[in-house]
PyMOL Python script that loads the backbone (N, CA, C, O; Angstrom):
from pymol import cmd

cmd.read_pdbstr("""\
ATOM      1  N   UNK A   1     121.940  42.204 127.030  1.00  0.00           N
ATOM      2  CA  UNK A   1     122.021  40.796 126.688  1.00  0.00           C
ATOM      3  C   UNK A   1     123.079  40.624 125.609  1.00  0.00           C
ATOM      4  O   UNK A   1     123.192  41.379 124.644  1.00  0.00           O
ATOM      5  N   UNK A   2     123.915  39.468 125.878  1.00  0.00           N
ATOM      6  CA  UNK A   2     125.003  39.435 124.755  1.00  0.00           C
ATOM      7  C   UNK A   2     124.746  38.239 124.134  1.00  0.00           C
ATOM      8  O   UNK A   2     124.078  37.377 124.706  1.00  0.00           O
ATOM      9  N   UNK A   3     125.305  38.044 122.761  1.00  0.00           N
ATOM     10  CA  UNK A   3     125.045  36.818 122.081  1.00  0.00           C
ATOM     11  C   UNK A   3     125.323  35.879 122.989  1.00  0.00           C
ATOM     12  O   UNK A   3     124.410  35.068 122.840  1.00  0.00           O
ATOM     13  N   UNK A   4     125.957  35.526 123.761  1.00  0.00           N
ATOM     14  CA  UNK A   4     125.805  34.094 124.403  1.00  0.00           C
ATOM     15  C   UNK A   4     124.853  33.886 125.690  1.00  0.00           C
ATOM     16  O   UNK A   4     124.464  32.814 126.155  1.00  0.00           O
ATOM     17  N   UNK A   5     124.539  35.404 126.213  1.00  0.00           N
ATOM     18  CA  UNK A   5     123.093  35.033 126.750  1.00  0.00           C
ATOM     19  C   UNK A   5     121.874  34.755 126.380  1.00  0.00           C
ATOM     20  O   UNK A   5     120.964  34.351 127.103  1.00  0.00           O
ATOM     21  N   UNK A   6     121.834  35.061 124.753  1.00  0.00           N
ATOM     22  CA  UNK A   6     120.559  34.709 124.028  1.00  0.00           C
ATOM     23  C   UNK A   6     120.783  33.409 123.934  1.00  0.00           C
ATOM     24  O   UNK A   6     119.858  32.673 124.277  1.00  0.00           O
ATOM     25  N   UNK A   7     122.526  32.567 123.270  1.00  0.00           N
ATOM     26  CA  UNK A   7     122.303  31.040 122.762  1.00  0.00           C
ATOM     27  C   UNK A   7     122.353  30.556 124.047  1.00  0.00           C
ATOM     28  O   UNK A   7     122.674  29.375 123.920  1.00  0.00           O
ATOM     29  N   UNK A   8     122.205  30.825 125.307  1.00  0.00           N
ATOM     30  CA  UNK A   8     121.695  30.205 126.258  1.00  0.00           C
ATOM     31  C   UNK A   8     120.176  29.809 126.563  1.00  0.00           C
ATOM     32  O   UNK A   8     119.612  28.735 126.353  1.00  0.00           O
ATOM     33  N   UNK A   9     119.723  30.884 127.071  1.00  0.00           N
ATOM     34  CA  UNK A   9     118.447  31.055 126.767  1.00  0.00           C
ATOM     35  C   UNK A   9     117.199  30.506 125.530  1.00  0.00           C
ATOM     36  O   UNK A   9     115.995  30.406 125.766  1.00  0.00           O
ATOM     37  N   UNK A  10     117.975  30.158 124.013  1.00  0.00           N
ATOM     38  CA  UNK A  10     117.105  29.703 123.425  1.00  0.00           C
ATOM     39  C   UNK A  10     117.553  28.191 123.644  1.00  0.00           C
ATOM     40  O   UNK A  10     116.687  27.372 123.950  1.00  0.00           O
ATOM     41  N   UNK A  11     118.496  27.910 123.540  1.00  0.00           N
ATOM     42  CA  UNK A  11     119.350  26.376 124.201  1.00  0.00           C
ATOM     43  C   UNK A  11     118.197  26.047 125.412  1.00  0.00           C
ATOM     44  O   UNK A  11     118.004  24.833 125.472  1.00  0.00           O
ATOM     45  N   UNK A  12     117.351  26.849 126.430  1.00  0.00           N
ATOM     46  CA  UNK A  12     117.184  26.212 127.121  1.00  0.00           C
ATOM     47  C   UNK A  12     115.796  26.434 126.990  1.00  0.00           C
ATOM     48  O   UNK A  12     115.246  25.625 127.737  1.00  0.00           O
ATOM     49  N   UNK A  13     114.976  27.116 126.422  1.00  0.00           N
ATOM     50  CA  UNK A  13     113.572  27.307 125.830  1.00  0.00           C
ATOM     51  C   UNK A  13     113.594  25.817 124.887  1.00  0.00           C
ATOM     52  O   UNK A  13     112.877  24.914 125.317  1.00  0.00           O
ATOM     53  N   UNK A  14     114.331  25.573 123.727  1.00  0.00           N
ATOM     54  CA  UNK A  14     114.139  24.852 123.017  1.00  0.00           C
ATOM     55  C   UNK A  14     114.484  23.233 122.883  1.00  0.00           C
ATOM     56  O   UNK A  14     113.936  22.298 122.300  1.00  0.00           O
ATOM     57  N   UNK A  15     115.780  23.383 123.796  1.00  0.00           N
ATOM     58  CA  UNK A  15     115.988  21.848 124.670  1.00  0.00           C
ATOM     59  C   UNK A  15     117.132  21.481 123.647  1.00  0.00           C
ATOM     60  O   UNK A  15     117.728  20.457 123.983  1.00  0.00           O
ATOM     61  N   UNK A  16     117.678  22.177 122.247  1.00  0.00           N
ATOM     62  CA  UNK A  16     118.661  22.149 121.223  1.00  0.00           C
ATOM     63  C   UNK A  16     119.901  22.241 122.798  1.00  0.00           C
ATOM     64  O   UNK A  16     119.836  22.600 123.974  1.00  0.00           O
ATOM     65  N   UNK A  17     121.037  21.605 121.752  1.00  0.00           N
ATOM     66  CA  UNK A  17     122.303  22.071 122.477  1.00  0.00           C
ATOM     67  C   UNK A  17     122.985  23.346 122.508  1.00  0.00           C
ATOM     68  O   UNK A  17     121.971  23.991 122.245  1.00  0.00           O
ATOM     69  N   UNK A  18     123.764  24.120 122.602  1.00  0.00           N
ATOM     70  CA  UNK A  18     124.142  25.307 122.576  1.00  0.00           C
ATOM     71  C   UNK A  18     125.015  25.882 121.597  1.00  0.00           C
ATOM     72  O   UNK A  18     125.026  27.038 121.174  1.00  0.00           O
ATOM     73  N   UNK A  19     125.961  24.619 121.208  1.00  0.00           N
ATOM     74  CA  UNK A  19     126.166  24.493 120.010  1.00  0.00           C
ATOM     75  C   UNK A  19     125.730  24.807 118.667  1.00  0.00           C
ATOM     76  O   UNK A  19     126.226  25.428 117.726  1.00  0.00           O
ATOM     77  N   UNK A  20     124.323  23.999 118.932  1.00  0.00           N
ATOM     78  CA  UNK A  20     123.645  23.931 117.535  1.00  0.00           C
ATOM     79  C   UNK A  20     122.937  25.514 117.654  1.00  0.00           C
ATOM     80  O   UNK A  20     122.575  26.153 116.667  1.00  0.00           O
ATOM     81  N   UNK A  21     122.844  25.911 118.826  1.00  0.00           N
ATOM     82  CA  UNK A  21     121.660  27.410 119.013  1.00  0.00           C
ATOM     83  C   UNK A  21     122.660  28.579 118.413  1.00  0.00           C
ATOM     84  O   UNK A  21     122.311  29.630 117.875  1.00  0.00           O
ATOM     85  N   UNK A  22     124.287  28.002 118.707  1.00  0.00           N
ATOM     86  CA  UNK A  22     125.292  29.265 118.443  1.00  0.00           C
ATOM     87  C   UNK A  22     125.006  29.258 116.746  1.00  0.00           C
ATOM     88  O   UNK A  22     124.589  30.235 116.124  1.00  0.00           O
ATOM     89  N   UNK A  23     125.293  28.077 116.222  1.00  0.00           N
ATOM     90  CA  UNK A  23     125.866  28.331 114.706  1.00  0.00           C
ATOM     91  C   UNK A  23     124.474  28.435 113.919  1.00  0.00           C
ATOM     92  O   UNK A  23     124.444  28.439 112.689  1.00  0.00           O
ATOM     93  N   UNK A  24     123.217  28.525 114.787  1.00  0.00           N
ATOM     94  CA  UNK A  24     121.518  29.285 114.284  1.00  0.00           C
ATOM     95  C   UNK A  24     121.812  30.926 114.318  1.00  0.00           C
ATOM     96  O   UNK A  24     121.552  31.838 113.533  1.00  0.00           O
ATOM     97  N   UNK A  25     122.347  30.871 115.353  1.00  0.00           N
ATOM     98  CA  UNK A  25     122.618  32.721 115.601  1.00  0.00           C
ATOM     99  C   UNK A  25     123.588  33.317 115.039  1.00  0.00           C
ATOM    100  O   UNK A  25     123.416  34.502 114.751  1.00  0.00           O
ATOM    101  N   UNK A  26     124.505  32.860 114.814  1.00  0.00           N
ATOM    102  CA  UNK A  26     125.953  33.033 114.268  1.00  0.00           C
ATOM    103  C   UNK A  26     125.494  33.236 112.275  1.00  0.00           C
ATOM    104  O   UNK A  26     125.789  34.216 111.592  1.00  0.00           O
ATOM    105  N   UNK A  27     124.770  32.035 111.816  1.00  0.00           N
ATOM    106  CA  UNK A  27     124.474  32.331 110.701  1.00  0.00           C
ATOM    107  C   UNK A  27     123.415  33.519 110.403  1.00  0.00           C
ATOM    108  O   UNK A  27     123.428  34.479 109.633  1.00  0.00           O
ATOM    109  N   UNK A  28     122.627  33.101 111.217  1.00  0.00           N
ATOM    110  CA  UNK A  28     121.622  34.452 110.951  1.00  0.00           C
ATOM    111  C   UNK A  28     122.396  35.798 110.928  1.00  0.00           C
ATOM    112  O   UNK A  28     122.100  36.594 110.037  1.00  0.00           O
ATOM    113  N   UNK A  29     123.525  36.184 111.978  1.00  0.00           N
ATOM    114  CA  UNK A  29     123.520  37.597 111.872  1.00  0.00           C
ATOM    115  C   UNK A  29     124.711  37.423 110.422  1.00  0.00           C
ATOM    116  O   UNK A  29     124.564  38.200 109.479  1.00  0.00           O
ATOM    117  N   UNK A  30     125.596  36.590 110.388  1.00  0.00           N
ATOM    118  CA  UNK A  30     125.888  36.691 109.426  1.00  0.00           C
ATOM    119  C   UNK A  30     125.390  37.110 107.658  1.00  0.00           C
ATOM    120  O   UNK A  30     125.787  37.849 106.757  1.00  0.00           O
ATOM    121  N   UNK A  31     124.253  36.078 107.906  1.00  0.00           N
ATOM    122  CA  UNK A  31     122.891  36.460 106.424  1.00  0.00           C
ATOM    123  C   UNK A  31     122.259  37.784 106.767  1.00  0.00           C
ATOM    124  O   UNK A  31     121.620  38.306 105.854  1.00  0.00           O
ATOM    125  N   UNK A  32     122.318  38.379 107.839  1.00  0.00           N
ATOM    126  CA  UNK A  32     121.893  39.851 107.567  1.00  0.00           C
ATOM    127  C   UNK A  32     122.886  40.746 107.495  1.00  0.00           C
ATOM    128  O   UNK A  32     122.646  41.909 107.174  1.00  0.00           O
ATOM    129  N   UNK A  33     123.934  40.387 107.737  1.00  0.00           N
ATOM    130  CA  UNK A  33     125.362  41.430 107.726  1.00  0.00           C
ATOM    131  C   UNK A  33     125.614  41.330 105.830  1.00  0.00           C
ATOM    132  O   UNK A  33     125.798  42.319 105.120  1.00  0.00           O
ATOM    133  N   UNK A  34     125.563  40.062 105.397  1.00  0.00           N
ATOM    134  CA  UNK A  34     125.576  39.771 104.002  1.00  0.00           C
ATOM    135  C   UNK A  34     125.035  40.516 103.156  1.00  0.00           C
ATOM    136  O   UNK A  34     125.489  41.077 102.159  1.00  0.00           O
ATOM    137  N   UNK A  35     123.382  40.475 103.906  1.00  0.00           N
ATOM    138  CA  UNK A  35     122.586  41.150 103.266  1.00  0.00           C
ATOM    139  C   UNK A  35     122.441  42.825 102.762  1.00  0.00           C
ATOM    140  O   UNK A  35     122.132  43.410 101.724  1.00  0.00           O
ATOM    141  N   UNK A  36     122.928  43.261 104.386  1.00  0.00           N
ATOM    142  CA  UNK A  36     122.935  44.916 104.267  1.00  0.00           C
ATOM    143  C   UNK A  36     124.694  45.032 103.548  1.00  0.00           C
ATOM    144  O   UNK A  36     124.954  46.205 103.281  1.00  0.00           O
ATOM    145  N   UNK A  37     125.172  44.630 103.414  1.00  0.00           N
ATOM    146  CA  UNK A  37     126.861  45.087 102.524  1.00  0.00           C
ATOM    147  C   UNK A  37     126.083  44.871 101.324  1.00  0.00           C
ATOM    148  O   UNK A  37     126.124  45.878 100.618  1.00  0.00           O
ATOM    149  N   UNK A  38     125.429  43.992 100.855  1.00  0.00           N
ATOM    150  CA  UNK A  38     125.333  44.277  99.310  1.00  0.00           C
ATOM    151  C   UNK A  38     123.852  45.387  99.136  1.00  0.00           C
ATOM    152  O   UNK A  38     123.186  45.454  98.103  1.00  0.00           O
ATOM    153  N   UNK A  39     123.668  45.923  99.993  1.00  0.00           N
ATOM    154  CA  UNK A  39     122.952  47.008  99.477  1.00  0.00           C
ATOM    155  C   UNK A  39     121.457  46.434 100.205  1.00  0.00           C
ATOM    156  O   UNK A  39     120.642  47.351 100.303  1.00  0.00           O
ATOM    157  N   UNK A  40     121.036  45.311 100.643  1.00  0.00           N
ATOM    158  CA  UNK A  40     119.613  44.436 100.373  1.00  0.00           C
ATOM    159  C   UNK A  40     118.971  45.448 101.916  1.00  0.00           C
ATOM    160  O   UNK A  40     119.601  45.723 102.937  1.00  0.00           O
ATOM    161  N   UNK A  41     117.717  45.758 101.600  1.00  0.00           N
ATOM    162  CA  UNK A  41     116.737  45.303 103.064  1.00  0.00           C
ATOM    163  C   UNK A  41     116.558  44.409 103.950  1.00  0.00           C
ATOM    164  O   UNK A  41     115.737  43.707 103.359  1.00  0.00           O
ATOM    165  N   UNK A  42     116.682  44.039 104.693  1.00  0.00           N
ATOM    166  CA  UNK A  42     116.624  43.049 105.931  1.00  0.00           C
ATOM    167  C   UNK A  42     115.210  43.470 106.794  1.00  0.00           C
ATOM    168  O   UNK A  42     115.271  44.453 107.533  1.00  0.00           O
ATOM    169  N   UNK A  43     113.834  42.640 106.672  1.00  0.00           N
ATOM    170  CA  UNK A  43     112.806  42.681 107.119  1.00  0.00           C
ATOM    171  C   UNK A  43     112.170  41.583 107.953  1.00  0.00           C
ATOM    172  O   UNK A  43     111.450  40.795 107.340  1.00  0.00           O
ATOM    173  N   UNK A  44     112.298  41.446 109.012  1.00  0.00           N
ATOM    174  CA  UNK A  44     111.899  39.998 109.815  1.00  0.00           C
ATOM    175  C   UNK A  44     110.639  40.464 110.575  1.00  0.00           C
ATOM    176  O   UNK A  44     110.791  40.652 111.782  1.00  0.00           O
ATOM    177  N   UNK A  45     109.514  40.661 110.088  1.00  0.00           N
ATOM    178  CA  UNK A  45     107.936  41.153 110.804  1.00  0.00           C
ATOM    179  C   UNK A  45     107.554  40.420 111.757  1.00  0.00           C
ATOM    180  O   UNK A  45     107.244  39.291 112.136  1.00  0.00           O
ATOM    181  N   UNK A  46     107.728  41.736 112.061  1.00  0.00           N
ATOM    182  CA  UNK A  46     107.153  42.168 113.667  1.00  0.00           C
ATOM    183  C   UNK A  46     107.779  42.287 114.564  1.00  0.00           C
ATOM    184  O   UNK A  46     107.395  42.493 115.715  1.00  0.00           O
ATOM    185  N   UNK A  47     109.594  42.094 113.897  1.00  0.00           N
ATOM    186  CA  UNK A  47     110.386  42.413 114.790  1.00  0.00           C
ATOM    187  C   UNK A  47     110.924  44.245 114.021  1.00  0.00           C
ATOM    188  O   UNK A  47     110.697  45.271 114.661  1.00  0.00           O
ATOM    189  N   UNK A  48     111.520  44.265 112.817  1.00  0.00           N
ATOM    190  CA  UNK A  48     111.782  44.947 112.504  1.00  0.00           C
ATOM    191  C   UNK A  48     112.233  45.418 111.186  1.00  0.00           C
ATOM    192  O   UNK A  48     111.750  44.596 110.406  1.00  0.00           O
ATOM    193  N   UNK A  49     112.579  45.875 110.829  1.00  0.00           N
ATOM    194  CA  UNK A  49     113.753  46.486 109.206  1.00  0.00           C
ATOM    195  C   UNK A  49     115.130  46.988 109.680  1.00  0.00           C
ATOM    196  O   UNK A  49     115.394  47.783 110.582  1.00  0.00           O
ATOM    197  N   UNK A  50     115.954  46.304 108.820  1.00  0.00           N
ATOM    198  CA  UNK A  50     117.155  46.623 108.770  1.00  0.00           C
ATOM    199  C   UNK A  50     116.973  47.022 107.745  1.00  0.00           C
ATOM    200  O   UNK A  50     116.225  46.484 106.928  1.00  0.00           O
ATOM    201  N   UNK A  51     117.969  48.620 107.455  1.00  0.00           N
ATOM    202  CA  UNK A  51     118.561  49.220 105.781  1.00  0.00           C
ATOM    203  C   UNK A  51     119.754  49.858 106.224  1.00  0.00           C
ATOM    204  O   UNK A  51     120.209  50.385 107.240  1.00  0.00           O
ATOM    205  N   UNK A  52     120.104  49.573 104.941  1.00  0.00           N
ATOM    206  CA  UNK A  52     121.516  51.036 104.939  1.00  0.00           C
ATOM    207  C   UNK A  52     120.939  52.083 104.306  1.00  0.00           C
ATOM    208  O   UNK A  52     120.029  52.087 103.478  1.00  0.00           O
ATOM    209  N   UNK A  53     121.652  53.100 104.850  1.00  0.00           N
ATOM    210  CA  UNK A  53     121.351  54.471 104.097  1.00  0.00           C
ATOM    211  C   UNK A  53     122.694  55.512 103.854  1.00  0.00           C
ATOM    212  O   UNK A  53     123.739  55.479 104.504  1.00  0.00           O
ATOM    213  N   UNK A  54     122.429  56.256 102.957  1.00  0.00           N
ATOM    214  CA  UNK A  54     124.414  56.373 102.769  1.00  0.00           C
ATOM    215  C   UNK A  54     123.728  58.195 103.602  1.00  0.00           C
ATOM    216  O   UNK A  54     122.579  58.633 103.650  1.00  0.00           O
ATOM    217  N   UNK A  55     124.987  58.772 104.094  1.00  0.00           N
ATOM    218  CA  UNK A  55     125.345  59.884 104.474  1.00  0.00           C
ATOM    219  C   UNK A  55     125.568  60.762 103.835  1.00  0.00           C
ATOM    220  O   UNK A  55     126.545  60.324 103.227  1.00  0.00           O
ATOM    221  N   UNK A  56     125.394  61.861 103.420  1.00  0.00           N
ATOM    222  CA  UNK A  56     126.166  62.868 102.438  1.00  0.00           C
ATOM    223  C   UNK A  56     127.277  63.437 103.297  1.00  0.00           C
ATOM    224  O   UNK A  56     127.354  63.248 104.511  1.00  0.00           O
ATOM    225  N   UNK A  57     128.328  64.309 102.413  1.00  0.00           N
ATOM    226  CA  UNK A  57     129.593  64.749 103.406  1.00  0.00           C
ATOM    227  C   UNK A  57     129.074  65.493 103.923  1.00  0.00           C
ATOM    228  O   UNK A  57     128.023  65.862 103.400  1.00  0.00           O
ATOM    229  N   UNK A  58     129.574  66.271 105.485  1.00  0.00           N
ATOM    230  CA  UNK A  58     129.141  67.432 105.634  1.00  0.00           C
ATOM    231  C   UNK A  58     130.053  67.917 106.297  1.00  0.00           C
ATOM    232  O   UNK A  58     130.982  67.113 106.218  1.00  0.00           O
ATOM    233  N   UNK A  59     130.520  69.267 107.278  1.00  0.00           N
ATOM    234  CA  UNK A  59     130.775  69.892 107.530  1.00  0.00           C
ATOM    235  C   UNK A  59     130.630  69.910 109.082  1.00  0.00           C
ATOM    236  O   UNK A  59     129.633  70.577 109.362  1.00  0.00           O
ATOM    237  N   UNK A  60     131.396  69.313 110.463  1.00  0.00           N
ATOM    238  CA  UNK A  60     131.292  69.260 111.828  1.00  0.00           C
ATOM    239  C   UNK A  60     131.961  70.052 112.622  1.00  0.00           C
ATOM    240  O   UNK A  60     132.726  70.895 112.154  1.00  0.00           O
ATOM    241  N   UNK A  61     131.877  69.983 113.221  1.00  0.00           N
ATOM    242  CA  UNK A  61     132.487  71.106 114.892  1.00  0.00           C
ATOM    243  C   UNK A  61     133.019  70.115 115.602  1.00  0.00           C
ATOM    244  O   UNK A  61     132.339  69.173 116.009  1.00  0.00           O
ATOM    245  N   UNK A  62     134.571  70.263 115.866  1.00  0.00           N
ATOM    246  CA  UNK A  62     135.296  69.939 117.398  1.00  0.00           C
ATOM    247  C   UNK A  62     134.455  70.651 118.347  1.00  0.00           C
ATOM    248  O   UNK A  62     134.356  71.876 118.273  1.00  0.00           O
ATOM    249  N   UNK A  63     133.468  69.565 119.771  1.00  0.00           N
ATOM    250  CA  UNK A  63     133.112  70.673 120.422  1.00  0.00           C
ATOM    251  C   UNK A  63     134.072  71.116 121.497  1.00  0.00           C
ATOM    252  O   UNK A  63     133.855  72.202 122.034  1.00  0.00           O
ATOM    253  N   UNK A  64     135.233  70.310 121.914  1.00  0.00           N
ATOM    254  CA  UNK A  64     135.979  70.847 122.710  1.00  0.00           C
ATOM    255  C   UNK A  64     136.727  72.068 121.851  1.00  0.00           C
ATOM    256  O   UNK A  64     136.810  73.052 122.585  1.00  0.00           O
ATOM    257  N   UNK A  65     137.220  72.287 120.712  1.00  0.00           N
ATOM    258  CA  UNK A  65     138.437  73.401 120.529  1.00  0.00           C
ATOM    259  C   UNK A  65     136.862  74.174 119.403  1.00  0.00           C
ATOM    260  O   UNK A  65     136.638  75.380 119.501  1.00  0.00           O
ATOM    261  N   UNK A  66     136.358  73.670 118.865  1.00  0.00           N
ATOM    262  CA  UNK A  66     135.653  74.573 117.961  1.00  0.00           C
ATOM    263  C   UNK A  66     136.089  74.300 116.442  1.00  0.00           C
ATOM    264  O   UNK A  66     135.355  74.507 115.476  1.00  0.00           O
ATOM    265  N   UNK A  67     137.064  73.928 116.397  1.00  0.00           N
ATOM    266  CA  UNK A  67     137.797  73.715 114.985  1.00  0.00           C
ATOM    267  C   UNK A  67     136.538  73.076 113.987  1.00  0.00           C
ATOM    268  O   UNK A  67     135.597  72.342 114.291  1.00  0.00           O
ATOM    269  N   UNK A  68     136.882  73.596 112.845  1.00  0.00           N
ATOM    270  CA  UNK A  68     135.807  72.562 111.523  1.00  0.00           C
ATOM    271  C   UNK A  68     136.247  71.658 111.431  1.00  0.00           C
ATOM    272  O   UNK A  68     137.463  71.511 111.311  1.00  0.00           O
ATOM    273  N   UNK A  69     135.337  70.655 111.458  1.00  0.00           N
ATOM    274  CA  UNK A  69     136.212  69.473 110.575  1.00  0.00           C
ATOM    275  C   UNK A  69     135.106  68.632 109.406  1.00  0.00           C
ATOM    276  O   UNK A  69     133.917  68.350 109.560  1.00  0.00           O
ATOM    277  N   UNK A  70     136.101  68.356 108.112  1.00  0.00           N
ATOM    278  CA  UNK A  70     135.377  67.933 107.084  1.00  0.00           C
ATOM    279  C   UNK A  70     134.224  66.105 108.035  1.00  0.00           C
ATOM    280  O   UNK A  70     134.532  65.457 109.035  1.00  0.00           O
ATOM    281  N   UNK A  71     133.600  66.022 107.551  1.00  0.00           N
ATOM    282  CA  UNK A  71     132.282  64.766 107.707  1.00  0.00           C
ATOM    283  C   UNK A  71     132.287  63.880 106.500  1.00  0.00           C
ATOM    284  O   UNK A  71     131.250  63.958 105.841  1.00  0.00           O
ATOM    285  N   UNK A  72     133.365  62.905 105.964  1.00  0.00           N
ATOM    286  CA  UNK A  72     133.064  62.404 104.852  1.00  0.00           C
ATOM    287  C   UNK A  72     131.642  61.635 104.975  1.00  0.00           C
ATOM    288  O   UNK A  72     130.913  61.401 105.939  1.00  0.00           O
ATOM    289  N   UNK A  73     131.544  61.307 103.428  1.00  0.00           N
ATOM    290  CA  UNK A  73     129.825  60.700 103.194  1.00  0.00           C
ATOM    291  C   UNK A  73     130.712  59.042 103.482  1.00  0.00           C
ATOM    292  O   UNK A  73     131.825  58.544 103.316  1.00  0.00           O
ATOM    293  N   UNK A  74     129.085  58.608 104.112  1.00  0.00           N
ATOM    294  CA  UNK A  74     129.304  57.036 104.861  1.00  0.00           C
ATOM    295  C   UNK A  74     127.568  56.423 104.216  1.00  0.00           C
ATOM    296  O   UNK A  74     126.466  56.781 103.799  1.00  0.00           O
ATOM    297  N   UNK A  75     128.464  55.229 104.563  1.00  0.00           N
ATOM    298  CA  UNK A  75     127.069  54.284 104.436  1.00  0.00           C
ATOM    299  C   UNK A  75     126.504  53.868 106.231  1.00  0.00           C
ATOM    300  O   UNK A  75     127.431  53.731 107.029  1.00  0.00           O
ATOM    301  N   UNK A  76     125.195  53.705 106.733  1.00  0.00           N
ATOM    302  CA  UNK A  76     125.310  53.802 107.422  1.00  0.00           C
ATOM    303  C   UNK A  76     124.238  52.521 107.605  1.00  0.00           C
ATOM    304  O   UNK A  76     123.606  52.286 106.575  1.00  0.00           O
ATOM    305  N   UNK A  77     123.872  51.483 108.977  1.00  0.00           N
ATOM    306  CA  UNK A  77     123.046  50.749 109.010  1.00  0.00           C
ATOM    307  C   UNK A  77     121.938  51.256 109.654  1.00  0.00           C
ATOM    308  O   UNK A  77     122.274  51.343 110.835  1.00  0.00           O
ATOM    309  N   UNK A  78     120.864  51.617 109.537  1.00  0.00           N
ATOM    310  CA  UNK A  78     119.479  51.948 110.437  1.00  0.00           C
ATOM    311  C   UNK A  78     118.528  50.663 110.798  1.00  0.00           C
ATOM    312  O   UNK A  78     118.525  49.686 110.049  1.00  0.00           O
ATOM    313  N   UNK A  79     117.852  50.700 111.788  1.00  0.00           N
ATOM    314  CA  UNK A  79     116.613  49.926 112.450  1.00  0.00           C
ATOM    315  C   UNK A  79     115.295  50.665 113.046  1.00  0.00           C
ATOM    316  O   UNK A  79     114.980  51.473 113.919  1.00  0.00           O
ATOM    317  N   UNK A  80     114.785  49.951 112.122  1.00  0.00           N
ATOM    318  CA  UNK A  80     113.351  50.444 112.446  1.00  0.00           C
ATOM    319  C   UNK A  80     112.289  49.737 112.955  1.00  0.00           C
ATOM    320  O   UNK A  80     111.412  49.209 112.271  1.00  0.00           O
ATOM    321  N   UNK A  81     112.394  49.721 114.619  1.00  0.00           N
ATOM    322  CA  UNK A  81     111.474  48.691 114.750  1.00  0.00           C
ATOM    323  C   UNK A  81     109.857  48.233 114.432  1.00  0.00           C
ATOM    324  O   UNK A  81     109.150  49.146 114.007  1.00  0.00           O
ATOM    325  N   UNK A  82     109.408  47.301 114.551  1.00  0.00           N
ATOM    326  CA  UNK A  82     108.091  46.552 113.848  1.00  0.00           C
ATOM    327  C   UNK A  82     107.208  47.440 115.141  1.00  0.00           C
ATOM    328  O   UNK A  82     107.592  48.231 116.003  1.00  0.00           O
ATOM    329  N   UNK A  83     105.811  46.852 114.773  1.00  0.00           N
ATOM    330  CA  UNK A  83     104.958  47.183 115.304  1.00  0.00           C
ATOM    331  C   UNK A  83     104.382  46.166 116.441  1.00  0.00           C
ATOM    332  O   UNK A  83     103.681  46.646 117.333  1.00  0.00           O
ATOM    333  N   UNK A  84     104.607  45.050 116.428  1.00  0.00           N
ATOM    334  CA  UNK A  84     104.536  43.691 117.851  1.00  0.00           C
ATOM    335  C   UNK A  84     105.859  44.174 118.368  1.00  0.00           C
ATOM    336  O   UNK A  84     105.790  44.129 119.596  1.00  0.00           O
ATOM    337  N   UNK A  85     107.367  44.743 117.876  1.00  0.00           N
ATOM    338  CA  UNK A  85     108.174  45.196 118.917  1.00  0.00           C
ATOM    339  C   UNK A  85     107.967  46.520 119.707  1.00  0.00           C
ATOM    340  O   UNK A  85     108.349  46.466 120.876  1.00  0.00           O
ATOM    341  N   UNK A  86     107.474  47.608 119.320  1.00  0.00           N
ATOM    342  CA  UNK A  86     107.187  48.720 119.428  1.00  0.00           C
ATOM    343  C   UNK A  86     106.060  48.538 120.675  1.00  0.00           C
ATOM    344  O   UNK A  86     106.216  49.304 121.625  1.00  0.00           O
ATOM    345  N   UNK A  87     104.857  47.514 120.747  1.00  0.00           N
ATOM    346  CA  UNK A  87     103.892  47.670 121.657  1.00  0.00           C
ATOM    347  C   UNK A  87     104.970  46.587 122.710  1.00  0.00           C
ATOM    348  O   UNK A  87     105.145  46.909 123.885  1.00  0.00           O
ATOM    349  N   UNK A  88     105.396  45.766 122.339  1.00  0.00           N
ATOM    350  CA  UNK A  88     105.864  44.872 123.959  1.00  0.00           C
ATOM    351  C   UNK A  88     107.074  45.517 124.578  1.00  0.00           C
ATOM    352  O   UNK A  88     107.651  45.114 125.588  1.00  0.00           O
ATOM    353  N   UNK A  89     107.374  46.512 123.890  1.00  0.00           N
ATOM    354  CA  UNK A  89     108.710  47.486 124.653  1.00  0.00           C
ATOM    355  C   UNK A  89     107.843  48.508 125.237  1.00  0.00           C
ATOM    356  O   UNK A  89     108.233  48.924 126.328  1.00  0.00           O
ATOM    357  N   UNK A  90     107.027  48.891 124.892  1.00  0.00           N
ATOM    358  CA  UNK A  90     106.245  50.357 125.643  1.00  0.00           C
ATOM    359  C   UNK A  90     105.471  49.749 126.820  1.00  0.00           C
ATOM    360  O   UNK A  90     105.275  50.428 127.827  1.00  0.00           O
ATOM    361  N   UNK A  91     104.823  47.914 126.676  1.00  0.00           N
ATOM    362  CA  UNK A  91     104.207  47.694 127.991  1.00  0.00           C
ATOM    363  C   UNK A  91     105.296  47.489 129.190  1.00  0.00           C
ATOM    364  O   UNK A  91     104.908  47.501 130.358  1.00  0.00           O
ATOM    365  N   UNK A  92     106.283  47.354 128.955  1.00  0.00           N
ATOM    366  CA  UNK A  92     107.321  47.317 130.286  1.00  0.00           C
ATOM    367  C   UNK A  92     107.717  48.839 130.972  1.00  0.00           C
ATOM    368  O   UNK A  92     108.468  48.900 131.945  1.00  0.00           O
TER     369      UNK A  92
END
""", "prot")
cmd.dss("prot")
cmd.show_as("cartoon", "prot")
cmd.util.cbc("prot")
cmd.orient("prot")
């Protein structure tokens, strides 16, 4: 599903124009993109947690030639889904 199959779909659950459903969705991921750059948790229950978590450097393998190669340290985004997402994904 891509963002404009969701602002379809809630456009037509909710009877809003598509317009108004884009710049609902558009801000939201924006306020959570906001959120995780400055460091914040992102928690919307029962769907899930958003965090960053940083990487330490490490040390990788080319697996085609074998060569080392350095792994700089990263910040990284994780999801952890809720527990109402976790049971309606396992009943399908």
């Amino acid at each position: 599903m891509t963002k404009r199959d969701l602002v379809v779909k809630i456009a037509q659950q909710t009877g809003l124009t598509q317009g108004d459903v884009k710049n609902v969705v558009e801000g939201m991921l924006d306020g959570i993109t906001e959120a995780l750059a400055a460091g914040d948790k992102v928690e919307l229950r029962d769907f899930g947690i958003f965090k960053v978590k940083s990487r330490k450097s490490r040390v990788g393998r080319n697996p085609r030639t074998g060569t080392v190669v350095p792994i700089e340290s990263k910040r990284v985004t994780t999801f952890k889904p809720g527990k109402v997402m976790k049971e309606r994904v396992a009943d399908f």
